[in-house]
LONU-120111 format. One record per atom (N, C-alpha, C): residue number from 1; residue in one letter; atom name; x, y, z. Coordinates in nm, 4 decimals, always signed. Each point is the difference from the previous one (the first is absolute). Example, Ala and Ser with C-alpha at 12.3 -4.5 7.8 and 13.67 -1.06 7.14 Angstrom:
% LONU-120111
NODE  seq  type  atom         X         Y         Z
NODE    1     A     N   +1.3190   -0.5690   +0.7800
NODE    1     A    CA   -0.0890   +0.1190   +0.0000
NODE    1     A     C   +0.0900   +0.1200   +0.0000
NODE    2     S     N   -0.0350   +0.1050   -0.0720
NODE    2     S    CA   +0.0820   +0.1190   +0.0060
NODE    2     S     C   -0.0770   +0.1090   +0.0730
***
This chain:
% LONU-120111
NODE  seq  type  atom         X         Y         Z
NODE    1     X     N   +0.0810   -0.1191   +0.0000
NODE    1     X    CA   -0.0810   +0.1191   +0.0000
NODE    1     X     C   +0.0858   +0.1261   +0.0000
NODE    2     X     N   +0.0970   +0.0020   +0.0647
NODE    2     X    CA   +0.1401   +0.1391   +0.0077
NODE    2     X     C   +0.0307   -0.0110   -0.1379
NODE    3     X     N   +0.0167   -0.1143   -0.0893
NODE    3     X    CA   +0.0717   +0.0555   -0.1367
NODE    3     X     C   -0.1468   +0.0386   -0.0941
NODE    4     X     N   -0.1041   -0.0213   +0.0195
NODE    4     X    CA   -0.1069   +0.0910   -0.0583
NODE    4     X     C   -0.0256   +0.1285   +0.0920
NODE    5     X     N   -0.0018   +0.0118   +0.0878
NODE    5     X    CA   -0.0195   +0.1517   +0.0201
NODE    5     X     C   +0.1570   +0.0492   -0.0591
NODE    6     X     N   +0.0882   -0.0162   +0.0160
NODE    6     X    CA   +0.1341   +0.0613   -0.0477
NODE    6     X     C   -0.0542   +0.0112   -0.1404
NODE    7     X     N   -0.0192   -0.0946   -0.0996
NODE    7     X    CA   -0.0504   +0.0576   -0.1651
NODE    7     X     C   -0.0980   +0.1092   +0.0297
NODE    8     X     N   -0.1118   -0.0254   +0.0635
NODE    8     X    CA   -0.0984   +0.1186   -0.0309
NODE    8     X     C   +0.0351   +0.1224   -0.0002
NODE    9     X     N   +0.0554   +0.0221   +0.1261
NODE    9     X    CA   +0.0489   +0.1372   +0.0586
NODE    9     X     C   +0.1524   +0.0642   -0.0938
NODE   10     X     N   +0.0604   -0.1103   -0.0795
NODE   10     X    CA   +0.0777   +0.0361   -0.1058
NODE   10     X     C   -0.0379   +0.0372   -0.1039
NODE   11     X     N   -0.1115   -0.0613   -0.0822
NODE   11     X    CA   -0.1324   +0.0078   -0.1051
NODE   11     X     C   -0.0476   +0.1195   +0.0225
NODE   12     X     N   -0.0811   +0.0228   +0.1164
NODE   12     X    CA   -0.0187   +0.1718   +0.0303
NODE   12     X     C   +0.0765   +0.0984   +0.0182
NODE   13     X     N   +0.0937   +0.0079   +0.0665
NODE   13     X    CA   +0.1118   +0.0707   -0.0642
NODE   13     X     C   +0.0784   +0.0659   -0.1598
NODE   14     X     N   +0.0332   -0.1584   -0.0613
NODE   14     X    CA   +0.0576   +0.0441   -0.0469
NODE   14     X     C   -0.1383   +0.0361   -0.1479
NODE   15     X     N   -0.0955   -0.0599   +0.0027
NODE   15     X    CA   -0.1073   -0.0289   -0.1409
NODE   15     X     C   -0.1188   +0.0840   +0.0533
NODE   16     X     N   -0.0619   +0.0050   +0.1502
NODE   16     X    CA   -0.1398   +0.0829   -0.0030
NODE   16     X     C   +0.0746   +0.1398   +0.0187
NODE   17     X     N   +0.0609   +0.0189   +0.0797
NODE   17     X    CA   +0.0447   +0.1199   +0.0324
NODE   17     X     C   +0.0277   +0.1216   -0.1415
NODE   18     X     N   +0.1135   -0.0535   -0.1009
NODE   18     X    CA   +0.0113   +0.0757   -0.0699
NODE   18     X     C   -0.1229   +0.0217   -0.1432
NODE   19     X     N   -0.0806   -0.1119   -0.0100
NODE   19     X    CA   -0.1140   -0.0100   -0.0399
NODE   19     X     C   -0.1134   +0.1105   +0.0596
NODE   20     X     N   -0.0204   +0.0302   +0.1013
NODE   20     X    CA   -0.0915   +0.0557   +0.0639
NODE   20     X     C   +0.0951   +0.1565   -0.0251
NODE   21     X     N   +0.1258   +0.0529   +0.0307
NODE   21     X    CA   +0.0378   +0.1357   -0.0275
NODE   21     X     C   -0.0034   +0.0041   -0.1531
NODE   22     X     N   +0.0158   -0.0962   -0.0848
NODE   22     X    CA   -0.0156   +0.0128   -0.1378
NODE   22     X     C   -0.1678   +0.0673   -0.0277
NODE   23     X     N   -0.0438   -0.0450   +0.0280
NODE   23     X    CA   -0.1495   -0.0145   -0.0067
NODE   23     X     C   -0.0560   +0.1597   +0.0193
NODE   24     X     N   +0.0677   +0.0498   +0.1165
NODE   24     X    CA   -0.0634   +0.0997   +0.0832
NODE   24     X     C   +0.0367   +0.1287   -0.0923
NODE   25     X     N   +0.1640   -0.0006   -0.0507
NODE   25     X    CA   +0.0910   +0.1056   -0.0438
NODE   25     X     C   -0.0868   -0.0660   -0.1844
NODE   26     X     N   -0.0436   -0.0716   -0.0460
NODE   26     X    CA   -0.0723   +0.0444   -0.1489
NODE   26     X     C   -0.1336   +0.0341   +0.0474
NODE   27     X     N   -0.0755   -0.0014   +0.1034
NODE   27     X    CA   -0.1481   +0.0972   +0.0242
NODE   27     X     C   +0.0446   +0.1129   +0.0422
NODE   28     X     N   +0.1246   +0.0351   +0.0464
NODE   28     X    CA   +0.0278   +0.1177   +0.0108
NODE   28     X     C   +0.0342   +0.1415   -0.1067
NODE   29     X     N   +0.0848   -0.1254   -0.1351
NODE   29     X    CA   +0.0095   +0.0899   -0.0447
NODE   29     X     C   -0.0991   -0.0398   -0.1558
NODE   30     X     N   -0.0803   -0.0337   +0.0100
NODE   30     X    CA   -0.1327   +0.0215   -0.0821
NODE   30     X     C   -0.0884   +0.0966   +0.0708
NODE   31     X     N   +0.0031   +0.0007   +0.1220
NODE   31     X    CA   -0.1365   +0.1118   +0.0394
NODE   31     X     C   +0.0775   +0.1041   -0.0177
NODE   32     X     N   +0.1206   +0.0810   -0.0476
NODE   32     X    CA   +0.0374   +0.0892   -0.0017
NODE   32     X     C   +0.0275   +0.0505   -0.1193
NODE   33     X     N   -0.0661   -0.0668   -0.0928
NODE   33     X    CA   +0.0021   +0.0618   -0.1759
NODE   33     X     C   -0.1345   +0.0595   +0.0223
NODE   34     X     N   -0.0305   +0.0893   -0.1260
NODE   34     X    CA   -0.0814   +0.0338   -0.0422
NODE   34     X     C   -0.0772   -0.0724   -0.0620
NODE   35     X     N   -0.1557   -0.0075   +0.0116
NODE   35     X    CA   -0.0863   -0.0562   -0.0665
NODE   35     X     C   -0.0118   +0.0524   -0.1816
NODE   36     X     N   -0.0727   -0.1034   -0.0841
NODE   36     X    CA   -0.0542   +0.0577   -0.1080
NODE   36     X     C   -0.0814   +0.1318   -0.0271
NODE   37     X     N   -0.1131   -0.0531   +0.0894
NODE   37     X    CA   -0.0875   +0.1344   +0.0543
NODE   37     X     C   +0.0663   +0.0992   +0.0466
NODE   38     X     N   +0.0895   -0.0243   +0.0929
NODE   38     X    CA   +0.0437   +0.1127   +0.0479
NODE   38     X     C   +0.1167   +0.1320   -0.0791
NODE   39     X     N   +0.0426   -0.0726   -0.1241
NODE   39     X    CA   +0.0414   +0.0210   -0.1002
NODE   39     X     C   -0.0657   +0.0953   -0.0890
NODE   40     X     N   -0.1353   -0.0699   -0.0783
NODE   40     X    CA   -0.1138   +0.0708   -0.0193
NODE   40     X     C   -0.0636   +0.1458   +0.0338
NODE   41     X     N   +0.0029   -0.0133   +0.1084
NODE   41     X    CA   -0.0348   +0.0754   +0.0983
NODE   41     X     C   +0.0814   +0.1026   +0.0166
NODE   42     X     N   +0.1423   +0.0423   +0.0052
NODE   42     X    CA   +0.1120   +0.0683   -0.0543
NODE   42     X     C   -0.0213   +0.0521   -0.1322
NODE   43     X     N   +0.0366   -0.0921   -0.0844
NODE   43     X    CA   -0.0608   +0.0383   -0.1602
NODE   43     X     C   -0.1092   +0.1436   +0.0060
NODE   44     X     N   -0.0746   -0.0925   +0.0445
NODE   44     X    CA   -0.1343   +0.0838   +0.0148
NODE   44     X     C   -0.0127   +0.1487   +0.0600
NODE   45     X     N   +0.0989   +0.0134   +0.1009
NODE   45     X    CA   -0.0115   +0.1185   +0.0764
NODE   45     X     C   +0.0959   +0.0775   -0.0576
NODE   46     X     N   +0.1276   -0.0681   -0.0574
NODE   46     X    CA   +0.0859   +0.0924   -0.1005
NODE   46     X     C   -0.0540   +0.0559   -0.1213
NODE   47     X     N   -0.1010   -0.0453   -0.0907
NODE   47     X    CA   -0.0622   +0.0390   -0.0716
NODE   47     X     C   -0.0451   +0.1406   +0.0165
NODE   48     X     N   -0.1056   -0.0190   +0.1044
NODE   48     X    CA   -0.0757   +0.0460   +0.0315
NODE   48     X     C   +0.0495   +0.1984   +0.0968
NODE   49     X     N   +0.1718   -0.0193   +0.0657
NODE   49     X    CA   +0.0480   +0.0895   +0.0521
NODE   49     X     C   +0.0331   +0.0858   -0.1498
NODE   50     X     N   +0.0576   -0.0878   -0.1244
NODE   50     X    CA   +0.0619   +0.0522   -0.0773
NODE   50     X     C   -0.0796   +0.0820   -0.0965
NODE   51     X     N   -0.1427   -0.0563   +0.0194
NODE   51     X    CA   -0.1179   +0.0836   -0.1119
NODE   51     X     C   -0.0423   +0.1353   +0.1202
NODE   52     X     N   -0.0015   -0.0066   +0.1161
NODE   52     X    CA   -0.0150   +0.1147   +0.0458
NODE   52     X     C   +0.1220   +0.0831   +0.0009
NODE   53     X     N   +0.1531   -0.0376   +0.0136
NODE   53     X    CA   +0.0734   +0.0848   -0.0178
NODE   53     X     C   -0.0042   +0.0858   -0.1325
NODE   54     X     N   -0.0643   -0.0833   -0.0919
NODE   54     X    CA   -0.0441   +0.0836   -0.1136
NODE   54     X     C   -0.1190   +0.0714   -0.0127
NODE   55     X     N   -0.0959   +0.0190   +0.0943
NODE   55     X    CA   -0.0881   +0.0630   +0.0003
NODE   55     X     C   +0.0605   +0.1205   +0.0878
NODE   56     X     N   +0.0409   -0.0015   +0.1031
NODE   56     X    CA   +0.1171   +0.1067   +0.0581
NODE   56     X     C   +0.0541   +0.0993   -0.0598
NODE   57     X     N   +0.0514   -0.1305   -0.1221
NODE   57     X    CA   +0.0755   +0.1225   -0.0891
NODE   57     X     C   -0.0784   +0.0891   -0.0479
NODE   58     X     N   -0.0940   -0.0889   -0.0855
NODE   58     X    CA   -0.0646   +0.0659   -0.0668
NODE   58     X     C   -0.1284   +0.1786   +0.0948
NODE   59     X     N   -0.0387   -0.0551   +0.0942
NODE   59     X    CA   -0.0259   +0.0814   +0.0699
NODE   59     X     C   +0.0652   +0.1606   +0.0165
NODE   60     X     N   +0.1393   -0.0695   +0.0525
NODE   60     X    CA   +0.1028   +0.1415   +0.0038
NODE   60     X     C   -0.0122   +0.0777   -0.1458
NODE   61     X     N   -0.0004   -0.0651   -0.0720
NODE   61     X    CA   +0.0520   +0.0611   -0.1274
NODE   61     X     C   -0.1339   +0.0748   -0.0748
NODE   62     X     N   -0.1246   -0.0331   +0.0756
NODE   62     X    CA   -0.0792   +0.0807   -0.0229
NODE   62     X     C   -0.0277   +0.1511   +0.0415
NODE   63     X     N   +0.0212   -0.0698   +0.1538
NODE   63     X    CA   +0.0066   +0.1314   +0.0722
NODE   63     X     C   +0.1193   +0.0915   +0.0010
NODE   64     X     N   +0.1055   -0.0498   -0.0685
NODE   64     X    CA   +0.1133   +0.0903   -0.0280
NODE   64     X     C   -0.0684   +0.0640   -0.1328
NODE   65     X     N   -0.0490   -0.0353   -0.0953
NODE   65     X    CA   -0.1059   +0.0313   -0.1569
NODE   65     X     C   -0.0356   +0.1535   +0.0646
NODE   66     X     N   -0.0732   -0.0409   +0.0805
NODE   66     X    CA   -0.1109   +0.1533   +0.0619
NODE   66     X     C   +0.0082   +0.0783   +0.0254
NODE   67     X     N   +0.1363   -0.0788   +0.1043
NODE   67     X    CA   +0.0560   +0.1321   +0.0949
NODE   67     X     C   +0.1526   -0.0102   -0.0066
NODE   68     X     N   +0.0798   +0.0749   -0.0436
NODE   68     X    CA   +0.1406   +0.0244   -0.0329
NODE   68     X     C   +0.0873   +0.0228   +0.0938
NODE   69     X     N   -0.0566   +0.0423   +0.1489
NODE   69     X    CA   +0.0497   -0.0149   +0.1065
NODE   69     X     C   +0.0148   -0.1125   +0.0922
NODE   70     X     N   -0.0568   -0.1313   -0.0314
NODE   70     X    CA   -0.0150   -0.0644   +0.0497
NODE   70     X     C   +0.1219   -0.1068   +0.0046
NODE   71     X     N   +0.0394   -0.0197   +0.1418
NODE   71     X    CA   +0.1490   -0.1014   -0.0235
NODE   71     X     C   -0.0760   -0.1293   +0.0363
NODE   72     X     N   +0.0157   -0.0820   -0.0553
NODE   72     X    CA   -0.0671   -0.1090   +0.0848
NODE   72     X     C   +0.1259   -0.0821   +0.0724
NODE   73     X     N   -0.0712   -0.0122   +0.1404
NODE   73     X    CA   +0.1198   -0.1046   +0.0883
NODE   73     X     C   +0.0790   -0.0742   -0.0555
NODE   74     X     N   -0.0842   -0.1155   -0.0342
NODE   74     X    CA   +0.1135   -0.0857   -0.0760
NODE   74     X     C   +0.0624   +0.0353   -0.0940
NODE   75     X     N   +0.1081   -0.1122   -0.0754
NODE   75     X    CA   +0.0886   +0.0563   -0.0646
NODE   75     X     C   -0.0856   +0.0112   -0.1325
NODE   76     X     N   +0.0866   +0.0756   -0.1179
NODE   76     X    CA   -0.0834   +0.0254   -0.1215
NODE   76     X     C   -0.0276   -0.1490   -0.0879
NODE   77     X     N   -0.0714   +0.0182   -0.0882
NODE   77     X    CA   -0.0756   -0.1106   -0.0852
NODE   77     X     C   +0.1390   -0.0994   -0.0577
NODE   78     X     N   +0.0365   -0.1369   -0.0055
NODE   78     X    CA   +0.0446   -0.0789   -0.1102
NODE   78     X     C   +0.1494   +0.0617   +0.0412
NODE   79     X     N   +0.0669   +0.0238   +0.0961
NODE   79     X    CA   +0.1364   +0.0239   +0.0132
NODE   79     X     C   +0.0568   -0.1307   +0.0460
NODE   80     X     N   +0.1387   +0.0125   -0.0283
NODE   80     X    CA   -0.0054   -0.1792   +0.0492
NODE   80     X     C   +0.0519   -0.0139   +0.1063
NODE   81     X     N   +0.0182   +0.0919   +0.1187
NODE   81     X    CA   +0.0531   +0.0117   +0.0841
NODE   81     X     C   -0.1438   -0.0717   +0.1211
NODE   82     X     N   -0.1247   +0.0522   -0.0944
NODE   82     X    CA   -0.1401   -0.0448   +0.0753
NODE   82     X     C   -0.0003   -0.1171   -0.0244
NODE   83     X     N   +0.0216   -0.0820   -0.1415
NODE   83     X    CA   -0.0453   -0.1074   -0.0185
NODE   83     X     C   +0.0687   -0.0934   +0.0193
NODE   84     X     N   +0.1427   -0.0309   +0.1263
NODE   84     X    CA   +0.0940   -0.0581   +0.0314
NODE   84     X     C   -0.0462   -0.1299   +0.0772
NODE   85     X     N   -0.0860   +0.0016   +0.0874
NODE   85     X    CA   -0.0735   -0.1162   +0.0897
NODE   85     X     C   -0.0682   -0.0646   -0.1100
NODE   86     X     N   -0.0882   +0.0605   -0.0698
NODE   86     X    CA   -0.0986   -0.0671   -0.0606
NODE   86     X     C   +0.1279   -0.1012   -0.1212
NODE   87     X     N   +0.0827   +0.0391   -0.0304
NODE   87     X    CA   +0.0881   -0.0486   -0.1212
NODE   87     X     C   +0.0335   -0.0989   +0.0548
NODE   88     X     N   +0.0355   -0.0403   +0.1497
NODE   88     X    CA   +0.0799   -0.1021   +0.0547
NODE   88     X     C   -0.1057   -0.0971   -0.0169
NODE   89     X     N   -0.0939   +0.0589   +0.0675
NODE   89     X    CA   -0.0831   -0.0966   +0.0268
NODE   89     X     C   -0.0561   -0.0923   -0.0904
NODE   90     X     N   -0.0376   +0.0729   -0.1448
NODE   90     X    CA   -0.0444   -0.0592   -0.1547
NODE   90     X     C   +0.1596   -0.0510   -0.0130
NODE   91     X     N   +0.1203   +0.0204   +0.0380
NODE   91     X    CA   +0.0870   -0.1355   -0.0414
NODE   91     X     C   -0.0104   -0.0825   +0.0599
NODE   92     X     N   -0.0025   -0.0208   +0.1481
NODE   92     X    CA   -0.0250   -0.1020   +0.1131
NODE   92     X     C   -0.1707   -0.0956   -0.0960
NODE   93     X     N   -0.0737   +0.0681   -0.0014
NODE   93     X    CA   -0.0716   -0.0644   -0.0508
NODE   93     X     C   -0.0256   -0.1126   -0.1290
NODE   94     X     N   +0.0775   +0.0957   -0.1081
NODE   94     X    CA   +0.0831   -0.0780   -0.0911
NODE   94     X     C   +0.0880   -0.0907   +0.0024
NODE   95     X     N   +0.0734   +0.0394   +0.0806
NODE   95     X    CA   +0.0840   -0.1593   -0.0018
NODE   95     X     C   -0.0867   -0.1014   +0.0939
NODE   96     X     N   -0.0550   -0.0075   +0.1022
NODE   96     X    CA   -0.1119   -0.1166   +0.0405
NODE   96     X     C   -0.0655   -0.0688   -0.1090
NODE   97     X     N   -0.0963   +0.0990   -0.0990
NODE   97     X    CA   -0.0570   -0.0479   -0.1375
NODE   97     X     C   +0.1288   -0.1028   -0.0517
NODE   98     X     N   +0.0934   +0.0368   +0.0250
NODE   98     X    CA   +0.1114   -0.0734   -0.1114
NODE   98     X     C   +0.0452   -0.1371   +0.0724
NODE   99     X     N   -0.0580   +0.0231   +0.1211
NODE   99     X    CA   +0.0919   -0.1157   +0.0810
NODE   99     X     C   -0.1414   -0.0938   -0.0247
NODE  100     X     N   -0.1313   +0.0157   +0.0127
NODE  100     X    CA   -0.0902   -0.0308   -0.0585
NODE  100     X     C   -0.0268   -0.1103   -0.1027
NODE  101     X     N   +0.0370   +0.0862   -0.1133
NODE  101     X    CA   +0.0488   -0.0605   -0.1178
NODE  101     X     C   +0.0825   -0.1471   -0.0329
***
């Protein structure tokens, strides 16, 4: 009976043990990607910031039309000093599409 408990407690050691931290460290690092949806959902809200930054623009540039005094806060229309985040981001995005692929 001592040389079967000696296997078991060797068996668990050396086979459940690292089995069970194996186990734990790939649910760990699957719950820490991003979902599809949640992907989507990005997509979606980048779209959606980038058609109002163009309504922004477009806004200012009316009310600059009217009134000739008017500075508007942000920076001026289509400079590329404005459109620096948004550029990264449509490459970051692009290359995902590519990894995709």
């Amino acid at each position: 009976m001592d040389n079967l408990t000696g296997i078991l407690i060797v068996a668990c050691i050396f086979v459940g043990l690292p089995w069970v931290i194996m186990h734990y460290i790939t649910k760990w690092k699957t719950a820490a990607t991003i979902t599809t949806d949640d992907e989507a959902l990005l997509e979606e809200l980048y779209q959606l910031a980038k058609r109002l930054d163009e309504r922004m623009d477009t806004v200012e540039r009316l009310v600059a039309s009217d009134n000739p005094d008017f500075q508007p806060p942000r920076l001026q229309h289509d400079r590329s000093i404005d459109n620096v985040p948004l550029r990264e981001l449509e490459e970051m995005l692009a290359e995902k599409k590519g990894e995709r692929a």
